[in-house]
C-alpha positions in Angstrom: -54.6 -7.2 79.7 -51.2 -7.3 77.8 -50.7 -4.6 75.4 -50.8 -5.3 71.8 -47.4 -5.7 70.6 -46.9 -8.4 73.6 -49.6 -9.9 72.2 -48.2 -10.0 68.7 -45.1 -11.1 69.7 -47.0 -14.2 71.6 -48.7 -15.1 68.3 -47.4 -18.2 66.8 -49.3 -17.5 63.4 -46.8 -14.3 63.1 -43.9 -16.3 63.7 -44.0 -18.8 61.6 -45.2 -16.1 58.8 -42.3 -14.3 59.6 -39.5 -17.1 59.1 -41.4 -18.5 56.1 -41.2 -14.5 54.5 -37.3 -14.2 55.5 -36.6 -17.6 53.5 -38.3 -16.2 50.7 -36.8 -12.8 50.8 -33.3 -14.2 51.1 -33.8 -16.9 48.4 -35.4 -14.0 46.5 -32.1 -12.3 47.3 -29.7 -14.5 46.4 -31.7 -15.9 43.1 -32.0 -12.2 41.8 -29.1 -11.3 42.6 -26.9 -13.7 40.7 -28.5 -13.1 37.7 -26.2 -11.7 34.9 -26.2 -8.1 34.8 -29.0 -7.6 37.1 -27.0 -6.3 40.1 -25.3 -4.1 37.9 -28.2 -2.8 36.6 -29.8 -2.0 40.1 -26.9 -0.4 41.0 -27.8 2.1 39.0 -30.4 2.9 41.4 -28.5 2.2 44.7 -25.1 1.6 45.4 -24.5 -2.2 46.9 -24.0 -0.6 50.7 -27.5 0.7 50.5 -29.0 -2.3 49.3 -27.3 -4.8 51.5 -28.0 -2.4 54.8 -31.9 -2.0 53.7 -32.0 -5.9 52.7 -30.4 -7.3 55.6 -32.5 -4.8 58.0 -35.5 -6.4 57.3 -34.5 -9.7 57.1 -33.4 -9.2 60.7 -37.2 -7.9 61.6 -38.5 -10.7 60.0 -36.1 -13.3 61.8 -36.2 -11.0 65.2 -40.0 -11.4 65.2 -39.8 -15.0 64.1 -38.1 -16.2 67.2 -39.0 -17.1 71.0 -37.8 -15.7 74.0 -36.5 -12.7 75.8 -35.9 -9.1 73.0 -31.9 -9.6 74.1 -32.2 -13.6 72.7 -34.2 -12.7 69.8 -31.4 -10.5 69.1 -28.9 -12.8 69.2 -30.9 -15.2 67.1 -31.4 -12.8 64.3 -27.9 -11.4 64.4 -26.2 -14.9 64.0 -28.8 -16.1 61.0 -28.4 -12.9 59.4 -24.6 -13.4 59.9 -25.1 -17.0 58.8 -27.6 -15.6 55.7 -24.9 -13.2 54.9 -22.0 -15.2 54.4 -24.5 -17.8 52.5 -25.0 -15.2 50.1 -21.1 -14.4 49.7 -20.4 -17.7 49.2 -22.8 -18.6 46.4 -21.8 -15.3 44.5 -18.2 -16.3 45.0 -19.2 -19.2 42.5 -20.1 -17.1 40.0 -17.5 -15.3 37.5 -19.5 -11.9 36.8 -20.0 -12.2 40.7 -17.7 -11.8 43.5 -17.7 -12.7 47.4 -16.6 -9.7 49.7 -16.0 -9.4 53.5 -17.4 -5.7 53.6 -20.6 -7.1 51.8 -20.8 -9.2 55.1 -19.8 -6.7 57.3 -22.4 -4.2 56.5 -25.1 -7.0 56.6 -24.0 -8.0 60.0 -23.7 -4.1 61.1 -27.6 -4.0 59.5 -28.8 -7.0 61.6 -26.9 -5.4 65.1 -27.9 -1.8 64.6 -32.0 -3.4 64.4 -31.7 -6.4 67.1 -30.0 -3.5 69.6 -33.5 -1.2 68.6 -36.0 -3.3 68.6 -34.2 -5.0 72.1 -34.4 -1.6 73.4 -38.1 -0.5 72.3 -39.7 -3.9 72.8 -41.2 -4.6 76.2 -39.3 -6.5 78.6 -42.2 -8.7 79.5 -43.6 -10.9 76.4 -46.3 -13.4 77.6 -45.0 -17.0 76.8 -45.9 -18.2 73.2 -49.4 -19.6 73.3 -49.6 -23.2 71.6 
């Protein structure tokens, strides 16, 4: 009988709950945080590093756990969207005069999303069933 986290990586329900919750979390991102004075104002509470690492480490749970395959390809999948996500996010704020785009934003979002696929690639099971249909 597999063991239950094989069998909730196998679910297909999770997955696709999982991507749909990333889109929404990184729209949610990028809508609040273009809004004027808002980042500012949060910054009060964190400073940007903390908030992109913490962001941009759950994102990559959510897309890890929203692919197929092997834990090494699900990390590779959720490090190149969250690298893709990431410089999304730049971009738009680069668009924006109260905003800027910045390569260490980027770089500490793609650190976040390698420091959690390496993790959950090395506490994940090797052997995940193949996804039931």
């Amino acid at each position: 009988m597999p063991a239950a986290p094989s069998l909730l990586l196998s679910t297909p329900r999770l997955r696709l709950a999982c991507r749909a919750a990333a889109i929404f979390m990184y729209l949610a991102i990028v809508i609040a945080g273009n809004i004027p004075g808002a980042r500012a104002d949060i910054g009060h509470y964190a400073p940007g590093v903390v908030l992109h690492s913490v962001a941009y480490a759950i994102l990559t749970l959510l897309c890890w756990l929203g692919s197929t395959g092997s834990p090494a390809a699900r990390a590779v999948k959720a490090v190149l969207a969250i690298a893709l996500m990431g410089a999304g996010d730049e971009f738009i704020q680069s668009f924006f005069p109260y905003r800027g785009a910045d390569v260490r934003d980027w770089a500490v979002d793609c650190g976040a999303a390698v420091l959690v696929s390496l993790l959950l690639t090395l506490v994940v099971p090797k052997s995940v069933p193949e996804p039931r249909r």
